[in-house]
N, C-alpha and C positions, 0 to 999 in steps of 0.2 A: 687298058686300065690297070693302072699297081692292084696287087693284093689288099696294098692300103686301102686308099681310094674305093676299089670295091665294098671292103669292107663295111665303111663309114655310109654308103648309099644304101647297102641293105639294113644295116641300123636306119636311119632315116626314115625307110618306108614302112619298118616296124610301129616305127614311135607314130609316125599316121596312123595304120592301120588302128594301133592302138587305143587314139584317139577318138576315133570315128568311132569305135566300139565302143567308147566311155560315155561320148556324145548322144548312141543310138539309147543305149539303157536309159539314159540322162533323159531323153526324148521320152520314154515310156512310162518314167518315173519310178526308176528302180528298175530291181526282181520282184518287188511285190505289184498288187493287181491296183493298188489303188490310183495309181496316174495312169495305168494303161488305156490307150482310146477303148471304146467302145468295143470298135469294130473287132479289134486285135483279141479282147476278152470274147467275144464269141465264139470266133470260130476255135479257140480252145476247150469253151465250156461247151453243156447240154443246158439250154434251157428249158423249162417246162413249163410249156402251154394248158392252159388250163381252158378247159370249153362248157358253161353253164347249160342248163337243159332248158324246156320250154319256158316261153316267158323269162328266162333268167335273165340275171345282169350282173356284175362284179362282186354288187354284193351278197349276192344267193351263195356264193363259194367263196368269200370273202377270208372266212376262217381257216376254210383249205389252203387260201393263198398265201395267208398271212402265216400259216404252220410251217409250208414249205419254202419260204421264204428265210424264215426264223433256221431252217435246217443246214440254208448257207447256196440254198440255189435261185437261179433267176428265173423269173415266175412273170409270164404277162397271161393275164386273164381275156379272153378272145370276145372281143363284141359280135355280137352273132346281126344279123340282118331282121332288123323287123323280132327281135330276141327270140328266134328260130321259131316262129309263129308261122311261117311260109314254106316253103319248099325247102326242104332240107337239104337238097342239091347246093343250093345258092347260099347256104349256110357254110358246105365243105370249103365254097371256094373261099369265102370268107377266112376259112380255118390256113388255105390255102398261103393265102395273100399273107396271114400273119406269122406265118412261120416262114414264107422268105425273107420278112423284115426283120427275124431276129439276124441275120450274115450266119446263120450257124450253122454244120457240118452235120449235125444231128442233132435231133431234138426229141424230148419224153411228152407224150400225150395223156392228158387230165381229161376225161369225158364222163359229168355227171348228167344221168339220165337221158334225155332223147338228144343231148352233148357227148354222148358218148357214139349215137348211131351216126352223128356228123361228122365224127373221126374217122369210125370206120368205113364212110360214103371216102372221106378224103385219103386211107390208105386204099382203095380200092385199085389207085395207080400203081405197081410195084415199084415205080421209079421212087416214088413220096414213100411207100411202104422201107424201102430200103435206107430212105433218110432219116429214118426213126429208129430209137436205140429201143425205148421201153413204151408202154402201152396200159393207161390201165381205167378203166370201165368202173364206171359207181353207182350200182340201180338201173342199168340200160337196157332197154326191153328190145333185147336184142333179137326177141321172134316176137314184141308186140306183145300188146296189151290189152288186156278185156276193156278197160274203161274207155280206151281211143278207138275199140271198135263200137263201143254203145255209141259213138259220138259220130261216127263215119255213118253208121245205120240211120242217127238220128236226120242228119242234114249232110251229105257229103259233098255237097257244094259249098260249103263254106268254112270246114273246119281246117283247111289249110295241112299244117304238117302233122296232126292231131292223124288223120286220115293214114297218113305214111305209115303212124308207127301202130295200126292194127295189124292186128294177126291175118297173115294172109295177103298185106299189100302186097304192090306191084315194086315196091322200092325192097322193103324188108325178103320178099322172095327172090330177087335181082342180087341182093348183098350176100343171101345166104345160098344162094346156090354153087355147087362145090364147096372148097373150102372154107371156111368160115372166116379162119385167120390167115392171111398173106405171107409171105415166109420174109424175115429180115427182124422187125422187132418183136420181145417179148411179149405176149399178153397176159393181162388178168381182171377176170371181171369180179367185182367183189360184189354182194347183194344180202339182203336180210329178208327173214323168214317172215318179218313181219311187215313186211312193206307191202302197203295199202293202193301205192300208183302202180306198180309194176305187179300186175293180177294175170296171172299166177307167178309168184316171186323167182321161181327156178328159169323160167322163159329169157333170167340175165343173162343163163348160163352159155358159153358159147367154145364151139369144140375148139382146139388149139388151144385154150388157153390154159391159163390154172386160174379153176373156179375158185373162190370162198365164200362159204355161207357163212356170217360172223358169226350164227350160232354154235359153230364146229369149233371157233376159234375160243370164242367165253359163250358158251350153254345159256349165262345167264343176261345175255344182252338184249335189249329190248328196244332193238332200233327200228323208227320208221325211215321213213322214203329221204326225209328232211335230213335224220340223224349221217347219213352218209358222208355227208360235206363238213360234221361237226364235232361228230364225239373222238374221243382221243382213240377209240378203238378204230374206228374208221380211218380216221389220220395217221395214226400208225402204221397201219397197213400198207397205207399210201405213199408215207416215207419209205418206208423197210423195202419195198418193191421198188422204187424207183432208183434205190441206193442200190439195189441189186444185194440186198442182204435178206429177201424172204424167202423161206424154204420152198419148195413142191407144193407140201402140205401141212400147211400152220395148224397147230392143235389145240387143244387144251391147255399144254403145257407153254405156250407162246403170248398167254391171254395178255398174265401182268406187263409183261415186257411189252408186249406191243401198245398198251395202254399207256405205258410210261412213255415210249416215244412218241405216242400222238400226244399228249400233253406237255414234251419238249424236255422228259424226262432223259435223257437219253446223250 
């Protein structure tokens, strides 16, 4: 073949190539994310899973979702079995099933209150533990609760997962034996001094992690059990951790700022 001739075939199969790469973006709709399938935006993003506590449903953390939603990330809130009324076992898998439906590479875990101890049933796997980037716990009576053990004592044939999360169960001793936290994603469990469901309030506290008591953070916050999923300090908190922008140890000097990013200040 002439130099010519050569020549003109290697152009040719540029202006292809070229094509099919104009064609493929074309496909995707753009560099930006807005025509990209579904599937394609997954497995680049972290979406975060958000998991409701007893009895919960969508909208018990509704606020939470809609906060970090507003922050610019992808948020599906986990329908729990029976709204984690049951065996909390059967709830993990639950939690299971909804994080291989996002296609995602890695994923950040939302567990408010006995939705927090279903996360940590569902990292118990290191496989699942290592598929997870961040980690964070809001009110989880993570060694149990006086009230769920008045209720175990009361009738424990029928309090279902109420039973799980006293102090002393067979599941809660199961979880916390050895390490508390799996090694792969970040944790942090955040909790208020004045929270009335998780008796004694410090029992959130869980070693590996980084604790916060919102009191440490604003002295003057006067959250119950509810306020977790709601006020801007609590949202805060929960953005700033999961964007991977919260210190060690948040202070006093963190109050306003973190209040302005739970309220979308930010």
């Amino acid at each position: 073949m002439s130099p010519r001739r050569r020549a003109l075939v290697v152009a040719a199969a540029l202006v292809l190539v070229l094509a099919a790469g104009v064609a493929a973006v074309a496909a995707l709709g753009g560099t930006g994310r807005r025509g990209a399938p579904e599937a394609v935006r997954r497995v680049a993003e972290v979406p975060v899973l958000v998991v409701p506590g007893y009895n919960g449903t969508a909208a018990s953390v509704g606020t939470l979702a809609a906060r970090l939603r507003a922050a610019g990330r992808e948020v599906e809130v986990v329908e729990l079995p029976d709204r984690a009324t049951r065996d909390l076992r059967t709830s993990a898998e639950a939690l299971g099933a909804a994080v291989d439906r996002t296609g995602a590479a890695r994923v950040d875990l939302v567990g408010y209150s006995a939705g927090g101890v279903v996360v940590r049933l569902w990292l118990a796997d290191p496989a699942q533990a290592l598929r997870t980037r961040r980690v964070v716990l809001l009110g989880t009576p993570n060694h149990g609760t006086e009230l769920a053990g008045a209720a175990a004592a009361l009738d424990p044939g029928v309090c279902g997962s109420i039973c799980q999360l006293a102090p002393g169960s067979g599941l809660l001793a199961e979880l916390n034996r050895g390490d508390e936290t799996p090694p792969g994603p970040r944790f942090f469990s955040i909790w208020s001094a004045l929270d009335q469901t998780v008796v004694p309030p410090a029992t959130a506290a869980l070693e590996g992690a980084t604790n916060i008591r919102v009191q440490d953070v604003c002295p003057s916050a006067r959250l119950g059990h509810g306020d977790l999923v709601t006020s801007p300090l609590a949202l805060g908190l929960v953005v700033e951790a999961l964007e991977g922008r919260l210190s060690e140890d948040p202070g006093a000097g963190d109050c306003t700022a973190l209040r302005a990013a739970g309220a979308g200040g930010r």
